[in-house]
N, C-alpha and C positions, 0 to 999 in steps of 0.2 A: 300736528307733528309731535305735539309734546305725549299727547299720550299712546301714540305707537311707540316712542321712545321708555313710555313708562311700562307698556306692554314689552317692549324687548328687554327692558332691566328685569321683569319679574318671571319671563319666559325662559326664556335663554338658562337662567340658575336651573329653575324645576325641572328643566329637560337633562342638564348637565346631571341634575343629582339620580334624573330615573336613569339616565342609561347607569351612573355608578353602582346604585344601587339592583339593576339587572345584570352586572357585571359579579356583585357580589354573589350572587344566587347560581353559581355556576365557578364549576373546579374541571381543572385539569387532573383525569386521571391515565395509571395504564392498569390494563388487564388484560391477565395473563391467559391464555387458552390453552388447554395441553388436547384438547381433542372436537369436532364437529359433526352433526347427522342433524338427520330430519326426527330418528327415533330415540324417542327419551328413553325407551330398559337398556339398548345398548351400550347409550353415555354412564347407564346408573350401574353397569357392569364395572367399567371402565373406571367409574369416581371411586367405587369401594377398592376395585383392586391399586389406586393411585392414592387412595388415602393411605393403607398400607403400607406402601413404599416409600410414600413423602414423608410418613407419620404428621399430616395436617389433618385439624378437625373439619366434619361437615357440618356446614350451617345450611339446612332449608329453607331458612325463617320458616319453618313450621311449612312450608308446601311440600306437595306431591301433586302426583301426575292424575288427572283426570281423564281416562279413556273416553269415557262418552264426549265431556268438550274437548277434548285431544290437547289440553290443555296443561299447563303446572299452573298449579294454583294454591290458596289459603282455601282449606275447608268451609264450606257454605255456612257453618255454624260458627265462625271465628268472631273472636270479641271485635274485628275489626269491619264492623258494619258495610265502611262503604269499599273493602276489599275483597270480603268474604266471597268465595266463590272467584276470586278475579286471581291476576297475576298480580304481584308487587315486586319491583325488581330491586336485586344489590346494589350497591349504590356508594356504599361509602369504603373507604381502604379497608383491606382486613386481609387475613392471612388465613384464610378457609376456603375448603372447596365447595362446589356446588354446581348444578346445572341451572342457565340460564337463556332466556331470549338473548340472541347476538344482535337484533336490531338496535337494541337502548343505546351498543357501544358503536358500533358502528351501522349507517344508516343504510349501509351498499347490502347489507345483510338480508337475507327474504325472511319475510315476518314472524315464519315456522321454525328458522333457522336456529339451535338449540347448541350451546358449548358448553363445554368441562370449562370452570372458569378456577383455577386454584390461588389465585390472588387480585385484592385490587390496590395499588397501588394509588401515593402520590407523588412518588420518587422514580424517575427512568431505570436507573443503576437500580432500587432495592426489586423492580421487577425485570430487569435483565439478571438481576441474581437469582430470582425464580428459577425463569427463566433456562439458564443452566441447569440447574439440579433437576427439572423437568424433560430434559433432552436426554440424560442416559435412560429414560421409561420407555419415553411417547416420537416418535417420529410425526411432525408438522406441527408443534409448538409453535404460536407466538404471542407478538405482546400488539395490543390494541390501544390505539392513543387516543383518548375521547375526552369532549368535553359535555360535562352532565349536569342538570338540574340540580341543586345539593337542598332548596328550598322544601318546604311541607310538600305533597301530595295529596292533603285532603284537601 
């Protein structure tokens, strides 16, 4: 008895501290979507003439769209070894536009599924303020309430 007792003293913490600890690895965010498709030039139509308007900058993180793997991705030659050639997705709040996979934010999404994303948010209000300013553009804006990885990826 004594030592399941001494087995529950030392278990019981380690597990309390792994879930805190995968608790921390994971934020609430919102993102914002001003526009959706399956084709990536139409949305890239669509971002440049909404960066104009917004006057928000585009961040790629350095991708583009690869026809052959019908893909956006980081160039096959990128210093980022184990992403080069792959997708790497936005992730943290920021106040730039971009196109990205919709499945990372929400899961109901189909995997091809592609948005105008012009902000991401940690605050509800600072992306309902988007939010607005994006609705005299784009008709079917809205905002995505996801919870994300925030930990490394390699």
């Amino acid at each position: 008895m004594k030592k399941l007792i001494l087995i529950l003293v030392f278990l019981i913490p380690t597990l309390l501290l792994s879930q805190n600890d995968l608790n921390e690895n994971y934020m609430n965010i919102y993102v914002v979507v001003a526009d959706t498709s399956q084709v990536y030039q139409d949305l890239k139509i669509k971002m440049i003439d909404l960066r104009e308007k917004l006057n928000i900058e585009i961040d790629t993180m350095g991708r583009g769209y690869d026809l052959k793997k019908d893909l956006i991705c980081l160039p096959e030659n990128d210093q980022d070894e184990m992403y080069a050639g792959d997708y790497f997705p936005r992730r943290f709040p920021s106040k730039t536009i971009s196109i990205e996979y919709l499945s990372l934010y929400n899961r109901e999404s189909g995997e091809k599924s592609i948005g105008i994303i012009v902000g991401i948010f940690d605050n509800k209000n600072k992306a309902e303020n988007s939010l607005k300013k994006l609705k005299d553009f784009t008709n079917g804006a809205y905002i995505i309430k996801a919870n994300i990885y925030r930990g490394c990826l390699h």
